[in-house]
NUPAKE-624198 format. One record per residue (C-alpha): residue number from 1; residue in one letter; x, y, z. Coordinates in Angstrom, 2 decimals, padded with zeros to 5 digits. Layout:
// residues N
<NUM A <X Y Z>>;
...
This chain:
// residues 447
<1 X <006.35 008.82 -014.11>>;
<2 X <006.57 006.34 -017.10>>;
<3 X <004.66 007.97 -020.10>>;
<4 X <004.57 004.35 -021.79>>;
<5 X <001.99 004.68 -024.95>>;
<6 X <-000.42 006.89 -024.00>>;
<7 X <001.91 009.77 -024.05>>;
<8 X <004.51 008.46 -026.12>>;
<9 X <003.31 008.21 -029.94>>;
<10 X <006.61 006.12 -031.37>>;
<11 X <005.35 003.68 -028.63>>;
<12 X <003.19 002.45 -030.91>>;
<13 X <005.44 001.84 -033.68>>;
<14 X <006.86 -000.83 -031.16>>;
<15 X <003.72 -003.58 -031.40>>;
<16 X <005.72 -006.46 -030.72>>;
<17 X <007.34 -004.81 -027.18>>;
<18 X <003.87 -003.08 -026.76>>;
<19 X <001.07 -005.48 -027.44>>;
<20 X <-000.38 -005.79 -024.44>>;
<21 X <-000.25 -002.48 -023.24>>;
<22 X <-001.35 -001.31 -027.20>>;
<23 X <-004.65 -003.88 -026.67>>;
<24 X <-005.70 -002.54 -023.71>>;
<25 X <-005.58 000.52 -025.18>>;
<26 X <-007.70 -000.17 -028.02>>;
<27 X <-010.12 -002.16 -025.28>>;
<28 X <-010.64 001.17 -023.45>>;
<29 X <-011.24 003.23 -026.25>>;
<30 X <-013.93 000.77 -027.57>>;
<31 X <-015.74 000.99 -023.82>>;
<32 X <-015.33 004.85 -024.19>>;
<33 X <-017.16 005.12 -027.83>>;
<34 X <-019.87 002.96 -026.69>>;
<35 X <-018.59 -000.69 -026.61>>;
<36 X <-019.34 -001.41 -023.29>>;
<37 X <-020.72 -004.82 -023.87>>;
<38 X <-017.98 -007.08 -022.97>>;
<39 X <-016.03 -007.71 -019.56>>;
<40 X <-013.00 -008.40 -020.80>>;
<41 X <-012.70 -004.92 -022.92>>;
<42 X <-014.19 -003.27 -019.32>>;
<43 X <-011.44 -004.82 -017.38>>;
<44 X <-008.97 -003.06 -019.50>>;
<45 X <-009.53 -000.03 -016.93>>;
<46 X <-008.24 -002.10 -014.38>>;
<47 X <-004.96 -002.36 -013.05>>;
<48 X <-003.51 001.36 -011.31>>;
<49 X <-005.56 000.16 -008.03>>;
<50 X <-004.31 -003.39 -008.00>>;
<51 X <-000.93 -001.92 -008.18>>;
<52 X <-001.59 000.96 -005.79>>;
<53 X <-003.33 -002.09 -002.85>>;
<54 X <-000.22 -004.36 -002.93>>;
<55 X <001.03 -001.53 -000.56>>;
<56 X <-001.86 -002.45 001.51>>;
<57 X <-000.58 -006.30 001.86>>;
<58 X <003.30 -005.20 002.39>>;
<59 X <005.19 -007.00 005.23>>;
<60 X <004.65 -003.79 007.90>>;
<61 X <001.12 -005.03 007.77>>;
<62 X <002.46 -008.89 008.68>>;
<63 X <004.75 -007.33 011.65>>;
<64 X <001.91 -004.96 012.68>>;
<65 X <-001.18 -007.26 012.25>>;
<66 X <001.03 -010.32 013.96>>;
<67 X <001.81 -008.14 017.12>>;
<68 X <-001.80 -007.18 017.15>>;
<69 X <-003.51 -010.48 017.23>>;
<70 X <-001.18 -012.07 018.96>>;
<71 X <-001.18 -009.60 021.95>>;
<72 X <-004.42 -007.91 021.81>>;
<73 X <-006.45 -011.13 020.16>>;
<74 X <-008.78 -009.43 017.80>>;
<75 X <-009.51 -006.40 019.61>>;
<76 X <-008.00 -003.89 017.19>>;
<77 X <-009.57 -005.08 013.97>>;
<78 X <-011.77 -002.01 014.37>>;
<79 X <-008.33 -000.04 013.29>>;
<80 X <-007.95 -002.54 010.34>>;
<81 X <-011.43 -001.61 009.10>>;
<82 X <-010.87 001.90 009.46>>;
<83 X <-007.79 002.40 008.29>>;
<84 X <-009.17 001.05 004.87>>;
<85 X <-012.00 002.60 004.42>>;
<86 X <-009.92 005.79 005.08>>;
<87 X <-007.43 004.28 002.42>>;
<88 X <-010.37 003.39 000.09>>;
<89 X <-011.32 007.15 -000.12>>;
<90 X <-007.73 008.73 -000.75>>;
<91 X <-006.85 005.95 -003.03>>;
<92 X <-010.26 006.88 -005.14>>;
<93 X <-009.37 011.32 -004.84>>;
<94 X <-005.52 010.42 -005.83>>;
<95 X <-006.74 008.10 -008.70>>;
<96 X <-009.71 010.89 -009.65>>;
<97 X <-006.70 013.52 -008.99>>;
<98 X <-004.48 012.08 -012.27>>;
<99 X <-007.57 011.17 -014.77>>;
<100 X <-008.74 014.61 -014.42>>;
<101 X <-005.93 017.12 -014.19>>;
<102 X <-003.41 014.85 -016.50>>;
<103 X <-001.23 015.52 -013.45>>;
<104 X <000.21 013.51 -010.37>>;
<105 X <000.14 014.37 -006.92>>;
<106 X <003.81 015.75 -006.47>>;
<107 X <003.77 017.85 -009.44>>;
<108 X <000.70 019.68 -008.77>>;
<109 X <002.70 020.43 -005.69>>;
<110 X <005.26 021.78 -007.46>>;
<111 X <002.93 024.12 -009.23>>;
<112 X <001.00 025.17 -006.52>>;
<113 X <003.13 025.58 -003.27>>;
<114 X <006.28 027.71 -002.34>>;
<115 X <009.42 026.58 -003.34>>;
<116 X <010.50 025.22 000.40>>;
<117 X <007.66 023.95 000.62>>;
<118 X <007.55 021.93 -002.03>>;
<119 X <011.43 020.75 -001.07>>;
<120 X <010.25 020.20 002.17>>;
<121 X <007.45 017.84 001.40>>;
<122 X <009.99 016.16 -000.54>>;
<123 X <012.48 015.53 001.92>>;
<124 X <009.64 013.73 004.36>>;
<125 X <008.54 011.88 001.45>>;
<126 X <012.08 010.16 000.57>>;
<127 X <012.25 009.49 004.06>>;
<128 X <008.43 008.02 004.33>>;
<129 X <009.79 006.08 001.16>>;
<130 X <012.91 004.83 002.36>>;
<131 X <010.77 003.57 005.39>>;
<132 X <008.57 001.75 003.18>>;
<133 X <010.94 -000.04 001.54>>;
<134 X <013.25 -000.84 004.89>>;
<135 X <009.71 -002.72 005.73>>;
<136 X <009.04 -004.35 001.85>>;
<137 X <012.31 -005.65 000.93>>;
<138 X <013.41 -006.66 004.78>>;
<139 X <010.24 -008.56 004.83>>;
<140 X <010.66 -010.29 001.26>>;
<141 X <014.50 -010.99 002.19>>;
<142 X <012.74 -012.50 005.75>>;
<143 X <010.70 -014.82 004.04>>;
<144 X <012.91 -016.06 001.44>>;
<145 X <015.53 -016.70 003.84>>;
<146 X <013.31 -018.96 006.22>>;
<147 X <011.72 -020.72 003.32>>;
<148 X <014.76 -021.50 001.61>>;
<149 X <016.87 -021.94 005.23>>;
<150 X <019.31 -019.48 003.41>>;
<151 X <021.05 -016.65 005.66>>;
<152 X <019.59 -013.24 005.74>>;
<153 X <021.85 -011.44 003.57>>;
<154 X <021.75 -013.89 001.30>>;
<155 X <017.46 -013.47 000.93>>;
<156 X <018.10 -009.94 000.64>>;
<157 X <020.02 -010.25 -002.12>>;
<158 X <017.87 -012.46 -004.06>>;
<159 X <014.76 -010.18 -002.98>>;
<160 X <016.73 -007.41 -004.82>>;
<161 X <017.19 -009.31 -007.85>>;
<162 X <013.74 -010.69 -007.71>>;
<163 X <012.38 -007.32 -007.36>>;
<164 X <014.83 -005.87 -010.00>>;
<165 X <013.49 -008.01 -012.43>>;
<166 X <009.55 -007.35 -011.67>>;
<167 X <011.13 -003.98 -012.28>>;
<168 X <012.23 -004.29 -015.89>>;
<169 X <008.18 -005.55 -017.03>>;
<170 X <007.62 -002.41 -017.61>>;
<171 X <009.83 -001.44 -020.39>>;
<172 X <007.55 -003.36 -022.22>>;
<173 X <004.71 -001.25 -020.99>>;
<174 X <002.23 -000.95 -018.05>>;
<175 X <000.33 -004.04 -018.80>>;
<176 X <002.70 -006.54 -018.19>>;
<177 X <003.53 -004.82 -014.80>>;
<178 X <000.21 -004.36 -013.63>>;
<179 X <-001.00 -008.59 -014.66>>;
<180 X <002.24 -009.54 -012.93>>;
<181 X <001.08 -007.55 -009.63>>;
<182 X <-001.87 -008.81 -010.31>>;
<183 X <-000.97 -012.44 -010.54>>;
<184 X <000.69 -011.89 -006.58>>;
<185 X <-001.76 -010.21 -005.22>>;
<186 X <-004.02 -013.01 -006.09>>;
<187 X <-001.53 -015.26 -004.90>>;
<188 X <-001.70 -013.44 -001.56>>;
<189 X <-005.32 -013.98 -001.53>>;
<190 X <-005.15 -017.58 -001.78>>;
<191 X <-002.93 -018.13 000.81>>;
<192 X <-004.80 -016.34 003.62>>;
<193 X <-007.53 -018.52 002.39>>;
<194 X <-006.00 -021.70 003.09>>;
<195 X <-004.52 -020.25 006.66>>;
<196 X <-008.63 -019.56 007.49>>;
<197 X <-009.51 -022.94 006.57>>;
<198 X <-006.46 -024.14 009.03>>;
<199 X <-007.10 -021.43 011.92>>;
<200 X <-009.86 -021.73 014.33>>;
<201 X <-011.51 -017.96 014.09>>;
<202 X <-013.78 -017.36 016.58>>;
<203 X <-016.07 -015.61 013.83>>;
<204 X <-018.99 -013.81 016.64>>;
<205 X <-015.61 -012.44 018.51>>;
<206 X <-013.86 -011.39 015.51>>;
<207 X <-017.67 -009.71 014.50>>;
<208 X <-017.74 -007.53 017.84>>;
<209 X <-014.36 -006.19 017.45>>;
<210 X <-014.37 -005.00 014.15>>;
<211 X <-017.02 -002.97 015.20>>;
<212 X <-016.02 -002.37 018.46>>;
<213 X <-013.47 000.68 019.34>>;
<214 X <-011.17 -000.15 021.79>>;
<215 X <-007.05 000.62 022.48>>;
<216 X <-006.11 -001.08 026.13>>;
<217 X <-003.33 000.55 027.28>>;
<218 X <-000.31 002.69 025.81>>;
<219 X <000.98 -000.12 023.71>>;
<220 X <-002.16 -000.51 021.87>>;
<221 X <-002.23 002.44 020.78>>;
<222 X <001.53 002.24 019.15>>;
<223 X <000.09 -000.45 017.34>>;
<224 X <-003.00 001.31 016.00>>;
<225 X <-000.95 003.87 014.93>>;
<226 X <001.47 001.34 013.06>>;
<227 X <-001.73 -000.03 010.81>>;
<228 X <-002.67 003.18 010.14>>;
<229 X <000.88 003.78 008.65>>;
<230 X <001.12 000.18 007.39>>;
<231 X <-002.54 000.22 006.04>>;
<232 X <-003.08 003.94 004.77>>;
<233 X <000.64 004.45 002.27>>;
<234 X <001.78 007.88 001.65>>;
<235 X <003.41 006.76 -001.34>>;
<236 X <000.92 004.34 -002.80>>;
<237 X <-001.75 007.74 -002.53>>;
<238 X <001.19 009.46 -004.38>>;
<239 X <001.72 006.49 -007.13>>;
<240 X <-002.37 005.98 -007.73>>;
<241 X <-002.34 009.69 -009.29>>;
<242 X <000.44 008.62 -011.46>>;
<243 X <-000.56 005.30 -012.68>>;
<244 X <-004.08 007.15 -013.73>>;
<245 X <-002.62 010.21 -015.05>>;
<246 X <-001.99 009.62 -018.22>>;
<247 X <-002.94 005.95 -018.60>>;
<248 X <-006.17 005.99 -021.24>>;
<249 X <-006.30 009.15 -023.81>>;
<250 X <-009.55 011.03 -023.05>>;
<251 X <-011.22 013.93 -024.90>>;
<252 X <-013.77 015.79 -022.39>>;
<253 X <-015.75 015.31 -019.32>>;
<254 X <-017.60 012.42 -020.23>>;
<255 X <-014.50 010.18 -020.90>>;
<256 X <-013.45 011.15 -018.05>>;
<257 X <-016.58 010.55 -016.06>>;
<258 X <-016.46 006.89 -017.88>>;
<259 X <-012.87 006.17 -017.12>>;
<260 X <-013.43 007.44 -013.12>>;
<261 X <-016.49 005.16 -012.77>>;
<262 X <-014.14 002.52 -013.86>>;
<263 X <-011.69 003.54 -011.42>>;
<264 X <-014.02 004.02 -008.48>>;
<265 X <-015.18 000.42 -008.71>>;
<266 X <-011.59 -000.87 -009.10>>;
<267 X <-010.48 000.56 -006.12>>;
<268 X <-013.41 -000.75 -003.96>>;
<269 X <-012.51 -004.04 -004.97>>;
<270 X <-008.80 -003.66 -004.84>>;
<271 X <-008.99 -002.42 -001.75>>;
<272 X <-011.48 -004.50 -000.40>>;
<273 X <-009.56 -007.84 -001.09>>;
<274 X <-006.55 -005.72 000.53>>;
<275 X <-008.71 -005.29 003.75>>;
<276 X <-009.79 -008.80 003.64>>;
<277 X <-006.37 -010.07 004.01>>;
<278 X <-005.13 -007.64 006.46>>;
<279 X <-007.91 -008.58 008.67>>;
<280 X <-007.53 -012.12 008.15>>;
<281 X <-003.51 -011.54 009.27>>;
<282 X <-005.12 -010.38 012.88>>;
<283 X <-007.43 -013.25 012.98>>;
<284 X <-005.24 -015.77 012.19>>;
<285 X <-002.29 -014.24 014.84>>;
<286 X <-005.24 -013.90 017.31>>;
<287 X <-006.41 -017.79 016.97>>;
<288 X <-003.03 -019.01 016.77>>;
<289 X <-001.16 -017.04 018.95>>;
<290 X <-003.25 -015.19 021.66>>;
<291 X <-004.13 -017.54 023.71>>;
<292 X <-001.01 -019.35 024.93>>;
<293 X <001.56 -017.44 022.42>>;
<294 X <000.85 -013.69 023.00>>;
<295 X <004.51 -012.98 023.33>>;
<296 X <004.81 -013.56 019.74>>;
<297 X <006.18 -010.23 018.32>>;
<298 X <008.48 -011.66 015.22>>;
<299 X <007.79 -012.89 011.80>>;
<300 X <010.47 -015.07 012.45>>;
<301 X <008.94 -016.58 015.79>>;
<302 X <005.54 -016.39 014.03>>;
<303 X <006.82 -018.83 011.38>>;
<304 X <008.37 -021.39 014.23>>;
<305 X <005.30 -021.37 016.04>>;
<306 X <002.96 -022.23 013.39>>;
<307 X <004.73 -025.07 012.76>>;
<308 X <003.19 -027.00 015.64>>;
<309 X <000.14 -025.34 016.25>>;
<310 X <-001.18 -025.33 012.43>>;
<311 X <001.20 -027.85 010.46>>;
<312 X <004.23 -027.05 008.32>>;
<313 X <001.79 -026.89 005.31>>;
<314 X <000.36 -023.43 007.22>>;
<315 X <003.68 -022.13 007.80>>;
<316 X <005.09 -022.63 004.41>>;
<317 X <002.30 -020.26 003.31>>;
<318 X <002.66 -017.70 005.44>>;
<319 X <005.96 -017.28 004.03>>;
<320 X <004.89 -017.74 000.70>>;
<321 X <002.55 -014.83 001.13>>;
<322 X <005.26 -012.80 002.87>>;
<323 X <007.72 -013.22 000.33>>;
<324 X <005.57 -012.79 -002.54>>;
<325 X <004.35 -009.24 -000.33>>;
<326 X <007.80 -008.23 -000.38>>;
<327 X <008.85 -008.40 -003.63>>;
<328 X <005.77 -006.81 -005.00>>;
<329 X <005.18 -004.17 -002.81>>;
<330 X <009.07 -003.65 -002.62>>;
<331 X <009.22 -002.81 -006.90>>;
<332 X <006.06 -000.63 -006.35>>;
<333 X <007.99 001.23 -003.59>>;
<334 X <010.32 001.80 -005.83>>;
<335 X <007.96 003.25 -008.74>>;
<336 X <006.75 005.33 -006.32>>;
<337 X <009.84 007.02 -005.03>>;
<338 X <011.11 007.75 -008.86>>;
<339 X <007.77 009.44 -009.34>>;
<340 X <007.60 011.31 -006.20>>;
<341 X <010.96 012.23 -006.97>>;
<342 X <010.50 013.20 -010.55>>;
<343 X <006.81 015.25 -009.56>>;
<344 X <008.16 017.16 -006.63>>;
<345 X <011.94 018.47 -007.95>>;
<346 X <011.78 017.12 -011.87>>;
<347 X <014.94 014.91 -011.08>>;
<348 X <015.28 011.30 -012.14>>;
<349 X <017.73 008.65 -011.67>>;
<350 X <018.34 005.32 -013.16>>;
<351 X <016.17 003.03 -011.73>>;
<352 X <018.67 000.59 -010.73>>;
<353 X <020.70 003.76 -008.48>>;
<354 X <017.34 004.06 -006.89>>;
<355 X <017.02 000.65 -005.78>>;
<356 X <020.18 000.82 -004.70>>;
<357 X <019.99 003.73 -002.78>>;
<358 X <016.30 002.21 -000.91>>;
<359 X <017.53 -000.64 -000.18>>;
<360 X <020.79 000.62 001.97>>;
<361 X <018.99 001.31 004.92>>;
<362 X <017.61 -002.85 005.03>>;
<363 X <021.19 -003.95 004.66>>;
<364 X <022.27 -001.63 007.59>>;
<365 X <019.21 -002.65 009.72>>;
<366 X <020.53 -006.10 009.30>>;
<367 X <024.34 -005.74 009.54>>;
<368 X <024.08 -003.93 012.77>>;
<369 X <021.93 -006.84 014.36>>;
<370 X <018.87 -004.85 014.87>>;
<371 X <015.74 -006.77 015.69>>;
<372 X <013.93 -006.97 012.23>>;
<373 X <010.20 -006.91 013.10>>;
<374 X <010.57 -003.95 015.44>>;
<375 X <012.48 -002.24 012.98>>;
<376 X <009.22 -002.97 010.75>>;
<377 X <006.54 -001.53 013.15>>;
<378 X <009.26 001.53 013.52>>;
<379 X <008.54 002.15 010.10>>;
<380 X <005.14 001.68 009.71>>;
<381 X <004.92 004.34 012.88>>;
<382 X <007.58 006.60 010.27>>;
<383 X <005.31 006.35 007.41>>;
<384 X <002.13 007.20 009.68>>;
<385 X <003.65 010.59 010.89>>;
<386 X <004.46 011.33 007.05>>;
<387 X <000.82 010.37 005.42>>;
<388 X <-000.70 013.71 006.38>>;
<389 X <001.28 015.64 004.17>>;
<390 X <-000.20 013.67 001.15>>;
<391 X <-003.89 013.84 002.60>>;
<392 X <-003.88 017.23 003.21>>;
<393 X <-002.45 018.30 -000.21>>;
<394 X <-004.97 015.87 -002.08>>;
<395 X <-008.28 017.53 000.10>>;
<396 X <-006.99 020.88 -000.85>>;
<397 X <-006.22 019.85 -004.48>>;
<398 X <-009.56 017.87 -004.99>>;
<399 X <-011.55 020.68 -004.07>>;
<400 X <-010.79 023.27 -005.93>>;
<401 X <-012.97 023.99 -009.19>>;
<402 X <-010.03 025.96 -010.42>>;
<403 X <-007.89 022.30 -010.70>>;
<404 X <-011.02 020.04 -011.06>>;
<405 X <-013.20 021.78 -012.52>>;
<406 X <-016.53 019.98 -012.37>>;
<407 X <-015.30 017.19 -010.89>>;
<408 X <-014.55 019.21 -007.35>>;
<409 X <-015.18 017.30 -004.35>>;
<410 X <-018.87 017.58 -003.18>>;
<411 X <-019.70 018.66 000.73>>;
<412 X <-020.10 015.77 001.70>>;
<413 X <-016.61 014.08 000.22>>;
<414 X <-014.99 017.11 001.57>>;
<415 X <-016.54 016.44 005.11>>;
<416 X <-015.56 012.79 005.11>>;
<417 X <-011.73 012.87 003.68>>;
<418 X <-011.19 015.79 006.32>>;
<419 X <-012.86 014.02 008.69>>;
<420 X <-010.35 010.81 007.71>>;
<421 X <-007.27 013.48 007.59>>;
<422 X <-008.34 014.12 011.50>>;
<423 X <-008.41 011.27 012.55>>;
<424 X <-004.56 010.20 011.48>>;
<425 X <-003.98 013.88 012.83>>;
<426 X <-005.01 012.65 016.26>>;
<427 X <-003.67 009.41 016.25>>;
<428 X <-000.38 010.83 015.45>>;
<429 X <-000.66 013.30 017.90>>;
<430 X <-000.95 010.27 020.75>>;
<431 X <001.62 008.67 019.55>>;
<432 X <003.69 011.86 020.56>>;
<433 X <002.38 012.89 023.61>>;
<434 X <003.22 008.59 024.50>>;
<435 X <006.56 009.24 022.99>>;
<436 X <006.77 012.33 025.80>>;
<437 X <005.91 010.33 028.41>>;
<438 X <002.24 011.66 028.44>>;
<439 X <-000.02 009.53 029.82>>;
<440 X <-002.80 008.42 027.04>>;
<441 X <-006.41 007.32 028.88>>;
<442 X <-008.05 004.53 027.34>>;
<443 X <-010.79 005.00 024.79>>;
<444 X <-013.89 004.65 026.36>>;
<445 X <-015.63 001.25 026.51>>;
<446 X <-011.64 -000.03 027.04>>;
<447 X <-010.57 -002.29 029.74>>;
C-alpha cells in the first residue's frame, strides 16, 4: 500500500510534489493537539471513505439496480438498504482495523493464518478483483462509447487511459487522489439529482418497499444477491484498512480514539450518499421502466429508452454518471488489487502491468460478443460469493484484544457484524441451491 508521507520521512523534503498531502497533515495534527475549532482543519480526516464508497456507485450497481427496478419496480429496495447498512459497518471495522493496528486487512492475514490459507484467500481475492474491474472499466468503456457514439473498443481504451491517469495523482500524494474521487463522486450525486427531478417516483410506494422484505420468485433472488455483491465490495473492505493504516501519525489511544471518531462519521456520510444514489438507480429504473419497459435488462437499452420517456437531457446524464462511475471506481479497483496483492504474498508489480493484467478479462468479454450487462450482474454474483472471506477475517480480527487491544469489538458490534456475515452466508447459499436446480420458496409476505 502507498506509504506516501506519513511513513515516508524524505516525503517531506518534496513540498512542492507534496503540499497538499503535507497540509493535511499539519491540519490533522492541529485537530489532534487540541485545534479542533475549524471545519476545514476537521475535514482533513476525510477522504479513505470517500474513496472506499465510489465502489458502492460502480457500474454493477447500474446493471443490478436497472434490472431490479425495471423488472421488480421498487420491490427490492429493502436489499439496497440492507446491503448498506451491512457495508456501513464493515467499511467502519476495516477503517478502525488500519488506524489501530498500523496494519491492513491482507497482511494481518498473512501474520495470522496458515500459509495455504493465506494463498488461498488470495487466489479468490484476485479473482473477486478481476470481477470488479470486468464490471468498472466495461461500464466506463459503455458509457463513453454511447456518449461519444464511438465503438466499444474504442471507449475501452480511452477508459484505460482515463483511468491510468486518475492513477498517476497519487505520486503526488493521497490528497490529490482522494479530492479528485471526491470531485466524481459528487458529480455522481448531482446527476441522480437531476434524474429525480425528471422521474416520476411514486415516493409512499418506494417508502413501503424499502421497508418491506420481499424476493418474488427465483430470479429475484439472483438479483438480491447481485446488490449484495455490487453494494457490499470485498475489495473496497480490503482498501479502507489500507487507506487508514498509516494515513495520520498517532502517538496512543487517544489519537487514535480522535482520528476513529473522525472516521466513523466519514463513513456514515460516505456511505450514506452511496446508498442514496443506489436507491435512487432502482427508483428511477422502476418509474421509467416498470411499467411498460420491464424487459429492460441493458445499460445500453436503458440509455435508448430514456431518450423518449425522460428527454435526451436525462439520458445524457445517466451516462455521465456511468462513465464518471467507471473510471473512478475502475482506478480504485486497481489500488485495491496492488494492496491486496502486496498484504497477502508481499509481491508488487508496476502499476501499469496491473492494469493491464485487470483489464484483459473486459477486452475478452467484449471481443467474444458476450452480452455486457449480464456479464456485469455475473460479476457482481462473483464478488458476492467472495465477500465472506473478508467479513469473516475482519470479525475475527476486530475482536481480539490481543490485535486491538482496547479498541476490541463490544458484544453488541460482535452480534451485529456476525449477524451481517450471516446473512450474505445465506444469501449465497440460495443462490447455490438455485444454481442446483433447488427450488427457493418465496420469503414470506411475497407474492
Amino acid at each position: 500500500m502507498r506509504q506516501d508521507a506519513t511513513a515516508n520521512p524524505s516525503a517531506f523534503e518534496r513540498p512542492a510534489r507534496q503540499s497538499l498531502t503535507v497540509r493535511t497533515l499539519a491540519h490533522a495534527q492541529q485537530v489532534l493537539a487540541g485545534d479542533s475549532g475549524r471545519i476545514r482543519t476537521a475535514i482533513a480526516f476525510g477522504g479513505p471513505a470517500i474513496i472506499a464508497s465510489i465502489a458502492y456507485m460502480d457500474p454493477g450497481n447500474f446493471a443490478t439496480n436497472i434490472q431490479a427496478g425495471a423488472k421488480y419496480g421498487y420491490e427490492l429496495l429493502w436489499v439496497v438498504l440492507l446491503a448498506n447498512v451491512i457495508a456501513m459497518l464493515f467499511q467502519a471495522l476495516s477503517a478502525k482495523l488500519g488506524i489501530v493496528t498500523g496494519r491492513n486487512l491482507p497482511e494481518l492475514c498473512r501474520d495470522h493464518f496458515p500459509r495455504p490459507v493465506v494463498l488461498a484467500m488470495w487466489g479468490v481475492s484476485e479473482i473477486a478483483a478481476m470481477a470488479t474491474d470486468l464490471a468498472e472499466f466495461l461500464g466506463g468503456a459503455i458509457g463513453l462509447s454511447l456518449l461519444l457514439h464511438i465503438p466499444l473498443l474504442a471507449g475501452m481504451a480511452a477508459t484505460a487511459a482515463i483511468t491510468y491517469g486518475l492513477l498517476m495523482c497519487e505520486q503526488f500524494g493521497f490528497r490529490p487522489l482522494e479530492l479528485v474521487i471526491g470531485a466524481i463522486v459528487g458529480l455522481i450525486c448531482i446527476c441522480y439529482i437531476v434524474e429525480m427531478f425528471n422521474a416520476p417516483i411514486d415516493w409512499s410506494a418506494a417508502a413501503f418497499h424499502t421497508v418491506t422484505p420481499q424476493l418474488a420468485d427465483s430470479e429475484a433472488l439472483l438479483l438480491a444477491v447481485g446488490i449484495i455483491g455490487a453494494t457490499v465490495m470485498p475489495h473496497a473492505i480490503y482498501l479502507h484498512s489500507g487507506l487508514t493504516q498509516a494515513r495520520i501519525p498517532v502517538r496512543d489511544d487517544n489519537d487514535r480514539r480522535m482520528v476513529l471518531r473522525f472516521s466513523n462519521r466519514e463513513v456514515v456520510i460516505a456511505l450514506s450518499m452511496a446508498g442514496l444514489v443506489n436507491m435512487a438507480m432502482v427508483m428511477m429504473a422502476s418509474s421509467a421502466f416498470h411499467a411498460g419497459h420491464g424487459d429492460v435488462a441493458e445499460i445500453e437499452s436503458a440509455y435508448r429508452t430514456l431518450t423518449p420517456l425522460l428527454g435526451s437531457a436525462a439520458a445524457g446524464v445517466f451516462l455521465l454518471s456511468l462513465l464518471a462511475s467507471g473510471v473512478s471506481s475502475s482506478a480504485v479497483g486497481t489500488m485495491a488489487g496492488q494492496m491486496i496483492m502486496q498484504g497477502f504474498v508481499g509481491f508488487r508489480i508496476p502499476v501499469e502491468v496491473r492494469r493491464l493484467v485487470t483489464m484483459l478479462p473486459a477486452f475478452v468479454v467484449v471481443g467474444l460478443g458476450a452480452n455486457s450487462t449480464k456479464a456485469l450482474v455475473i460479476s457482481q454474483v462473483v464478488l458476492s460469493i467472495a465477500l465472506p472471506l473478508p467479513m469473516v477475517a475482519l470479525v475475527m480480527f476486530t475482536r481480539r484484544r490481543d490485535i486491538m487491544g482496547a479498541f476490541a469489538n463490544g458484544a453488541l458490534t460482535n452480534f451485529v457484524a456476525i449477524t451481517g456475515t450471516v446473512v450474505v452466508l445465506s444469501l449465497n447459499a440460495l443462490l447455490i441451491l438455485q444454481a442446483l436446480g433447488v427450488a427457493i420458496p418465496d420469503l414470506p409476505g411475497t407474492h
